[in-house]
ROPATOR-640587 format. One record per residue: x, y, z of N, C-alpha, C in turn; residue in three letters. Coordinates in steps of 0.02 Angstrom, whole numbers, padded with zeros to 5 digits, always signed. Example, Ala and Ser with C-alpha at 12.3 -4.5 7.8 and 13.67 -1.06 7.14 Angstrom:
+00660-00284+00390+00615-00225+00390+00660-00165+00390ALA+00642-00112+00354+00684-00053+00357+00645+00002+00394SER
***
This chain:
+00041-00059+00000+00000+00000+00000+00044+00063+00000UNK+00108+00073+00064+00137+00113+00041+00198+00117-00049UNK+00181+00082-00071+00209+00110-00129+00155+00133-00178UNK+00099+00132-00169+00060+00141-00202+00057+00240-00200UNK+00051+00233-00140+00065+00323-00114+00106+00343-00126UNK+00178+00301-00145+00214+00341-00168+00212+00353-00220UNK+00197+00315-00273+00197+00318-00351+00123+00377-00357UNK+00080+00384-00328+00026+00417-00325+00066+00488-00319UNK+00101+00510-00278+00151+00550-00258+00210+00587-00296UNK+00240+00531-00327+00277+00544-00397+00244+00587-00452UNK+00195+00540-00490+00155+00554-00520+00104+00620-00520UNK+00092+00633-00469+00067+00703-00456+00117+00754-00439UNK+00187+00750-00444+00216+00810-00437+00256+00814-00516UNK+00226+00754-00561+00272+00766-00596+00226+00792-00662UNK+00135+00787-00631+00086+00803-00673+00085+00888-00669UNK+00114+00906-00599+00124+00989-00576+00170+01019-00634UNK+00249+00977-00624+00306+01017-00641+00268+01020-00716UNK+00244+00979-00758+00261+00952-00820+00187+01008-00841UNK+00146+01018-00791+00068+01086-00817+00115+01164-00820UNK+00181+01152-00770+00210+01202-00771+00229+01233-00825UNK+00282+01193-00844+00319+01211-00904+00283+01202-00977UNK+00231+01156-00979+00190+01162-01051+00141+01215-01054UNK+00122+01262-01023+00061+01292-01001+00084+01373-00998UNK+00142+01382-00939+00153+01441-00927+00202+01487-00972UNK+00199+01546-00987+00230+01593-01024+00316+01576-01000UNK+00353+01579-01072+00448+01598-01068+00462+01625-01019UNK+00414+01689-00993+00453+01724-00963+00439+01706-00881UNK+00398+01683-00854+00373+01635-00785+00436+01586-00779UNK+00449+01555-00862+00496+01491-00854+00586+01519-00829UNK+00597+01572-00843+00671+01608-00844+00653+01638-00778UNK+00596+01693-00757+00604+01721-00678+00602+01652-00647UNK+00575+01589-00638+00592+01531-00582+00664+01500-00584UNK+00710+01527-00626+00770+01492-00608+00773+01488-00682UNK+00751+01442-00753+00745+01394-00770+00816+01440-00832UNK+00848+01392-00851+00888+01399-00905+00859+01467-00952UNK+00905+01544-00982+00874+01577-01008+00868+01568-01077UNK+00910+01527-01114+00948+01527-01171+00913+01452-01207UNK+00861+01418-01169+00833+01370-01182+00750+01401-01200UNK+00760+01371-01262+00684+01413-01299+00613+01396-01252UNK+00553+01434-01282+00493+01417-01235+00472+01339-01276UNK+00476+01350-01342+00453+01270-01355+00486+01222-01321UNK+00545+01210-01308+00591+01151-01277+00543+01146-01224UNK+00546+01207-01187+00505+01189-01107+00432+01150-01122UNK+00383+01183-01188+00325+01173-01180+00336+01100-01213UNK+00389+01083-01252+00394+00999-01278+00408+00954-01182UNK+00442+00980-01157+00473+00953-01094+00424+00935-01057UNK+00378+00992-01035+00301+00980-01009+00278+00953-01025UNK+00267+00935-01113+00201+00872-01122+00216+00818-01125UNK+00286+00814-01088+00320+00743-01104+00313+00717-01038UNK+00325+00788-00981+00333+00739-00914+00241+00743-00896UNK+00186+00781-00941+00114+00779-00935+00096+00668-00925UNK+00125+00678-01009+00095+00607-01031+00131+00552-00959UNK+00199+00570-00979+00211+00509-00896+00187+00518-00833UNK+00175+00562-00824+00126+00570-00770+00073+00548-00767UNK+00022+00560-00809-00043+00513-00836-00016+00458-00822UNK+00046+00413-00873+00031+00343-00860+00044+00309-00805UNK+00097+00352-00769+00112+00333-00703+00041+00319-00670UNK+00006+00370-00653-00057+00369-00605-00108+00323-00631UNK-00109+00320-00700-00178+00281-00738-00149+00213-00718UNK-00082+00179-00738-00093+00116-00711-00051+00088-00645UNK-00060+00149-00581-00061+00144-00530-00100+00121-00488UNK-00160+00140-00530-00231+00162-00491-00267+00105-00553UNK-00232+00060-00577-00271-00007-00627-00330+00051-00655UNK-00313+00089-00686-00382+00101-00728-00410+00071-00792UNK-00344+00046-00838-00348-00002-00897-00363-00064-00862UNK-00402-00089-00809-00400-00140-00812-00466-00174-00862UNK-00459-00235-00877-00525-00268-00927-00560-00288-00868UNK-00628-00280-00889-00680-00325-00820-00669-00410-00841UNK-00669-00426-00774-00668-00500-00793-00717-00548-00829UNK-00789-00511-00831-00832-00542-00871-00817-00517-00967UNK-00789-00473-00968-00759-00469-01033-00696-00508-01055UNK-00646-00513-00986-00597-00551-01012-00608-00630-01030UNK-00640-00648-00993-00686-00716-01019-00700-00730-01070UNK-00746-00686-01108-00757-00662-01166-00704-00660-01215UNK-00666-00648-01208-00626-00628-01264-00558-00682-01262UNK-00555-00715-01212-00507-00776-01198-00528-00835-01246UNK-00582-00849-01253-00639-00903-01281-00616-00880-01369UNK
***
């Protein structure tokens, strides 16, 4: 159970950083620290990259792809 919280944990800070940088303006990304000389697309490619792993982290943390077992039956046959 506790790893489950943690990956729940992961996954939601990395759904934060990754809304950060795909979402917010160049210039938000350079006043927080972030590299100045690194374009806004890189960041907003960077964000939808750590978006999507974040999704899959949590989606099959939390078994959401799972098949119902009366379908998997089904489709075993």
């Amino acid at each position: 159970m506790q790893h489950k919280k943690i990956l729940d944990f992961i996954g939601t800070i990395l759904l934060f950083i990754g809304m950060f940088l795909a979402f917010l303006p160049h210039a938000l990304h350079v006043k927080s620290g972030l590299d100045e000389s690194t374009s806004h697309l890189r960041h907003a490619i960077t964000g939808i990259i750590l978006v999507v792993t974040a999704l899959g982290i949590l989606i099959f943390n939390n078994k959401a792809l799972n098949i119902p077992k009366k379908l998997q039956k089904h489709l075993n046959q």
